[in-house]
Wavefront OBJ file of the C-alpha trace (Angstrom):
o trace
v 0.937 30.428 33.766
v 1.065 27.844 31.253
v -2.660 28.214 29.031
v -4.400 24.888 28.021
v -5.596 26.259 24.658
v -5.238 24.893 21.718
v -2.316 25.838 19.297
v -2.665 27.600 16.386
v 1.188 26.969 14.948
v 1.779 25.129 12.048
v 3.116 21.175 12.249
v 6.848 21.183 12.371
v 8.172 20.863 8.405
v 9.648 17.368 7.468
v 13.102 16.964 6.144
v 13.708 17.060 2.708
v 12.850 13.700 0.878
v 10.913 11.197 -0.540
v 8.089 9.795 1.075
v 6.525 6.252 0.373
v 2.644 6.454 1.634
v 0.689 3.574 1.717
v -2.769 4.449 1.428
v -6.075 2.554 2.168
v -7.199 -0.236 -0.309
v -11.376 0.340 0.041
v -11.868 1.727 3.748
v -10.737 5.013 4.347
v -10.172 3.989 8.006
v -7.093 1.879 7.373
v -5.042 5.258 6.829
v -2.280 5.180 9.662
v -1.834 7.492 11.993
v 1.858 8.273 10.849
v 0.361 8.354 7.192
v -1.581 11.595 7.673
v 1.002 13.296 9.950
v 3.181 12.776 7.119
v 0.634 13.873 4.399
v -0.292 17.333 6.678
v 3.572 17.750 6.924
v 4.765 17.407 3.785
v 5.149 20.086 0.739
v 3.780 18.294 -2.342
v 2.176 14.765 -3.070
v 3.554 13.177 -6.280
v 0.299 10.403 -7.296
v -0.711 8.266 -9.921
v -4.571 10.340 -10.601
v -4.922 13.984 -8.898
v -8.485 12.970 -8.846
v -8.043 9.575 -6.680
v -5.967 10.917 -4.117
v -7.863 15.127 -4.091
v -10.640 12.619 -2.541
v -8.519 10.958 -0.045
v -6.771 14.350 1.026
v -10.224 15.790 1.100
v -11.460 13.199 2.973
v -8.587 14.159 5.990
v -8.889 17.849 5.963
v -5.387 18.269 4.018
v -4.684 20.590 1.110
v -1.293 20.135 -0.731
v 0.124 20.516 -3.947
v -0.700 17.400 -6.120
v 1.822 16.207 -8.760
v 0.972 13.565 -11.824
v 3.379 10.678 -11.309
v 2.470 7.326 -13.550
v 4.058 5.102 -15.518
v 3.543 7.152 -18.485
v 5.371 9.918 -16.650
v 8.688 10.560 -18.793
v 12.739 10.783 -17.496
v 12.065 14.924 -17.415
v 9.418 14.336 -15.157
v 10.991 11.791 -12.795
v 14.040 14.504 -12.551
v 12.230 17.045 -11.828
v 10.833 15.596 -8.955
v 13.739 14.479 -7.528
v 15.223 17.901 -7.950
v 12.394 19.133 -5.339
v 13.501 16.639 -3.122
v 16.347 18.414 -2.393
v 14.876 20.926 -0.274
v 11.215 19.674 0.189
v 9.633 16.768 1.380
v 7.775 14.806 -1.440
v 5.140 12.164 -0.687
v 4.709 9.611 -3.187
v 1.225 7.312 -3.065
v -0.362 4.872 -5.838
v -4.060 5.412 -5.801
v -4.520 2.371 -3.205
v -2.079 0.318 -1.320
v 1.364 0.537 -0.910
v 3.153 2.135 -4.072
v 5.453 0.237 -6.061
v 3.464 -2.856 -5.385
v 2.736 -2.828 -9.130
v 2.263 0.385 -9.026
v 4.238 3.173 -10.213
v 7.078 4.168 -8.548
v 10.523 1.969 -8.584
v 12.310 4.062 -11.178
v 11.698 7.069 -9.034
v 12.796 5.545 -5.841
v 15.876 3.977 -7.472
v 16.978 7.641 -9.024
v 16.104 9.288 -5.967
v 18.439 6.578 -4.245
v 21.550 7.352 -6.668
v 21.224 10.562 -6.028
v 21.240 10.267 -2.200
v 18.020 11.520 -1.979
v 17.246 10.681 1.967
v 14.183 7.949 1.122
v 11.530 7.021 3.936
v 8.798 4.235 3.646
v 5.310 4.120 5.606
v 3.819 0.951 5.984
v 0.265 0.467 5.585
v -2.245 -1.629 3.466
v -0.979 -3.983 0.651
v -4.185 -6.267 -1.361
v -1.142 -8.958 -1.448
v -1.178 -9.435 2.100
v -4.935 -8.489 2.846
v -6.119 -11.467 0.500
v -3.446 -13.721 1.607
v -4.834 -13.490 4.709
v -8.462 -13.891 4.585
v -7.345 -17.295 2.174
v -6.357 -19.998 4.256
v -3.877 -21.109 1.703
v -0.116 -21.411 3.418
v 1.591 -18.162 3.842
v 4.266 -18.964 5.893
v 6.368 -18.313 2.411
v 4.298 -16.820 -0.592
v 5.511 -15.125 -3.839
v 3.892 -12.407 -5.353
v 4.058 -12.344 -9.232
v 2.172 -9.335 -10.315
v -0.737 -9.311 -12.706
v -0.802 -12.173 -15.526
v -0.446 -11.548 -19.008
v -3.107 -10.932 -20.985
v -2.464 -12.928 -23.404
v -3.476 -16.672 -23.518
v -0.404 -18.318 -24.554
v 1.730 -16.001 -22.551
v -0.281 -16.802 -19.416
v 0.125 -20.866 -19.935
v 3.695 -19.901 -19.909
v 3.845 -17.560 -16.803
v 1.760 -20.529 -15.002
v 3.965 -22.985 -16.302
v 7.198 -21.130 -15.224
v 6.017 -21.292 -11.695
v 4.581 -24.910 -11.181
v 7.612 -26.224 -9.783
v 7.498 -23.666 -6.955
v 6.927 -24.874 -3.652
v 5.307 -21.806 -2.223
v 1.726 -20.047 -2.641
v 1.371 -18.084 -5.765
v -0.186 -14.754 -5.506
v -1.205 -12.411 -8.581
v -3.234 -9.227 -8.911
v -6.268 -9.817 -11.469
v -8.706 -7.674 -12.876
v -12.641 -8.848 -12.447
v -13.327 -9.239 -16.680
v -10.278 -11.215 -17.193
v -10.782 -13.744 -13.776
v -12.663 -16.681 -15.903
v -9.558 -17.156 -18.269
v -7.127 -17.164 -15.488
v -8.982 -19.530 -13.706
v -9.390 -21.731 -16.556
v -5.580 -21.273 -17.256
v -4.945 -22.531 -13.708
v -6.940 -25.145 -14.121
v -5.172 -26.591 -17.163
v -1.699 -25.532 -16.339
v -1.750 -26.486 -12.520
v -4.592 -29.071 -12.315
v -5.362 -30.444 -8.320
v -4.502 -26.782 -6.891
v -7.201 -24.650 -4.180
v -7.642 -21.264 -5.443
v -8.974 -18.449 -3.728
v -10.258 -14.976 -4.975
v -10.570 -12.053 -3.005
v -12.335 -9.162 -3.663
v -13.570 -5.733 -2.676
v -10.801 -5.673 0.340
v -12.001 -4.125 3.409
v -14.686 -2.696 1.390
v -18.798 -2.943 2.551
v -18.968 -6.344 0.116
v -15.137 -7.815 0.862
v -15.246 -11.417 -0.714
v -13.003 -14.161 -0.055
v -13.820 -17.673 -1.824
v -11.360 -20.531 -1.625
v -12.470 -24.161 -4.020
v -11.390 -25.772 -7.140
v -10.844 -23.110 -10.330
v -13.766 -25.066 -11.797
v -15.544 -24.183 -8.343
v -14.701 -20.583 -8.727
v -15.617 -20.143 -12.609
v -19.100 -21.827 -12.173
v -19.793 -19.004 -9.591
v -18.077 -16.398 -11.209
v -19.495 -16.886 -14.437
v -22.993 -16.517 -12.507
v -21.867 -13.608 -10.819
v -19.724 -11.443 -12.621
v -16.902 -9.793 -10.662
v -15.554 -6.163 -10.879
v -12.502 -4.378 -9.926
v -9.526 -6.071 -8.791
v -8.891 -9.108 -7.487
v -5.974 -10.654 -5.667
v -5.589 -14.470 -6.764
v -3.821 -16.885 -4.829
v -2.945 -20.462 -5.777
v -1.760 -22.998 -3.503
v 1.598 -24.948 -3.795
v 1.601 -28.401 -5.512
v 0.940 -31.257 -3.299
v 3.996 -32.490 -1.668
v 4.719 -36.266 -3.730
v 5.739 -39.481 -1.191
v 9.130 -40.266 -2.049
v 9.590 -44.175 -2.055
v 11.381 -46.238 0.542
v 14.424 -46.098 -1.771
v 14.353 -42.280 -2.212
v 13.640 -41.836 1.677
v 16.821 -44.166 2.468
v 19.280 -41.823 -0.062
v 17.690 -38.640 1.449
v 18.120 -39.893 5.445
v 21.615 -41.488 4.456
v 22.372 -37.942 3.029
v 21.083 -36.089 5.693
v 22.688 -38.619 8.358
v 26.394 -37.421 7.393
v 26.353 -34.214 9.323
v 22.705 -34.164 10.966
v 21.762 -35.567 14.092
v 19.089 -38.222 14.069
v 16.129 -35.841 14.659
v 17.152 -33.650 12.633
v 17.733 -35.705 9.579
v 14.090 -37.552 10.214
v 12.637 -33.608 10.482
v 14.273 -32.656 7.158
v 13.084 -35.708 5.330
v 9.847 -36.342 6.629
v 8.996 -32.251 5.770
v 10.305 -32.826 2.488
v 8.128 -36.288 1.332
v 5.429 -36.108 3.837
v 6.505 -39.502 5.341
v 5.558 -40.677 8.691
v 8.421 -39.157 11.291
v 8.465 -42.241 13.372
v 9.152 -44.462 10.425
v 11.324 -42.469 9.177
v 13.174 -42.613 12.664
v 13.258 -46.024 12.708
v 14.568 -46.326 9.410
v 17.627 -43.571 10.609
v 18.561 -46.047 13.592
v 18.958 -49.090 10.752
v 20.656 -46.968 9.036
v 23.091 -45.435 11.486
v 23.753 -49.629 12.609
v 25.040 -50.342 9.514
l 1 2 3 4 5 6 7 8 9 10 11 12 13 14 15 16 17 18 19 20 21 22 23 24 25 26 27 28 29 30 31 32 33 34 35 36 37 38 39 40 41 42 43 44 45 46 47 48 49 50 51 52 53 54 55 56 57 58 59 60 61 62 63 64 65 66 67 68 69 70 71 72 73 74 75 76 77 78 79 80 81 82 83 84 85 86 87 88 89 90 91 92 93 94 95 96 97 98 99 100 101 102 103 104 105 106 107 108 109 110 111 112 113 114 115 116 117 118 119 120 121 122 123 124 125 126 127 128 129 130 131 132 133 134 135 136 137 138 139 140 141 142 143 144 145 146 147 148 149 150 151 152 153 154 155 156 157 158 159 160 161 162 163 164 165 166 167 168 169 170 171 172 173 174 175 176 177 178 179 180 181 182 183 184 185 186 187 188 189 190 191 192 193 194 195 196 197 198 199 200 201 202 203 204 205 206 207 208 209 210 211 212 213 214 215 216 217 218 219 220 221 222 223 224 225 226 227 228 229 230 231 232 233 234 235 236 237 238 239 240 241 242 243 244 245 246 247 248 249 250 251 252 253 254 255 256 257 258 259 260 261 262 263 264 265 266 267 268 269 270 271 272 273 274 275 276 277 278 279 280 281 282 283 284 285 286
């Protein structure tokens, strides 16, 4: 007879390996199901502060072996690691989020990767995407540039360097250095929304979107902590000129259908479609 009580055996041991864990970015509820199988499972946790993720394990019941891994961690370190991946299974988290996502982590994964170390990544929260979001900027292409330079001069030129890009920007900022960046964004990409969000999927989770002068007069009134994902929107798209729009169509024209070409050009200068496709027939009767 086949008894309905519970079992006392242990989880079934994961192959050797490296783990990537995402972990939650504020609520501890955003853990994933496949996160803490993998976490109960494994044979050590390799994490940026003992003390950050002792809390989270505690938090879930689990007990395991915790290893220091940061970027201050040297090549000995790293190797030894790997070396336990050869016949234990290593879980590697950043204090919040996904690791690597500027957060410790890619020199270990590429070693580990070299030296066929079988590699396995759990999704799970990321700020990036959280914020991007909750912003109501365009997201159908983003790029993610890290955290800005400290520096003033160095963060003109970061800004600067990505003006031209026809995409939403997203950086990582910490709450005391906010006010410059803004200000930065203001002079280096003038007539762009920003939004700030902060305290992700925590009890006081903030999301403003306005004008960086917008955003600094409330900021400097209410101080933020922490950090911050930033997100700045792509430049306005300029109205090419019935001269430009007739090179661009004839262009297009040479191996597009009609539609097509009028799609193409009217995405690129925000010009009127049927104009545009009126403007393809003249052409295409010459």
């Amino acid at each position: 007879m086949t008894s309905n009580a519970p079992s006392n055996a242990k989880p079934a041991t994961l192959s050797a390996g490296l783990y990537i864990v995402a972990t939650p970015i504020g609520n501890l509820g955003d853990i994933t199901l496949r996160a803490v199988d993998v976490l109960k499972r494994c044979d050590g946790v390799a994490c940026e502060d003992t003390r950050v993720t002792g809390k989270l394990l505690k938090h879930l019941g689990i007990s395991k072996p915790l290893w220091r891994y940061n970027d201050h961690s040297e090549d000995n370190d790293r190797q030894r690691l790997i070396a336990s991946m050869r016949d234990r299974a290593v879980v590697l988290v950043s204090d919040a989020g996904t690791p690597l996502i500027s957060d410790p982590g890619y020199r270990l994964v590429r070693d580990a990767r070299e030296q066929g170390i079988e590699i396995t990544s759990l999704p799970g929260a990321c700020a990036v995407v959280t914020g991007l979001t909750l912003s109501g900027l365009p997201n159908d292409r983003f790029l993610f540039a890290g955290f800005l330079p400290n520096k003033d001069k160095a963060r003109g030129d970061v800004l600067a360097e990505l003006a031209p890009v026809d995409t939403t920007l997203v950086f990582y900022e910490t709450g005391p250095r906010l006010l410059k960046s803004l200000d930065a964004i203001a002079a280096v990409l003038p007539g762009r929304e920003v939004s700030v969000a902060r305290e992700l999927t925590k009890l006081h989770e903030e999301c403003r979107t306005g004008s960086p002068d917008e955003l600094s007069a409330h900021y400097s009134q209410h101080p933020p902590k922490g950090e911050i994902v930033l997100m700045v929107s792509p430049p306005a798209k300029q109205k090419a000129n019935a001269e430009d729009a007739d090179a661009m169509l004839a262009e297009a024209l040479k191996d597009m259908k009609a539609s097509q070409a009028v799609a193409k050009v009217a995405k690129a200068t925000g010009l009127d479609r049927k104009l545009l496709y009126n403007r393809a027939m003249e052409l295409r009767g010459k």
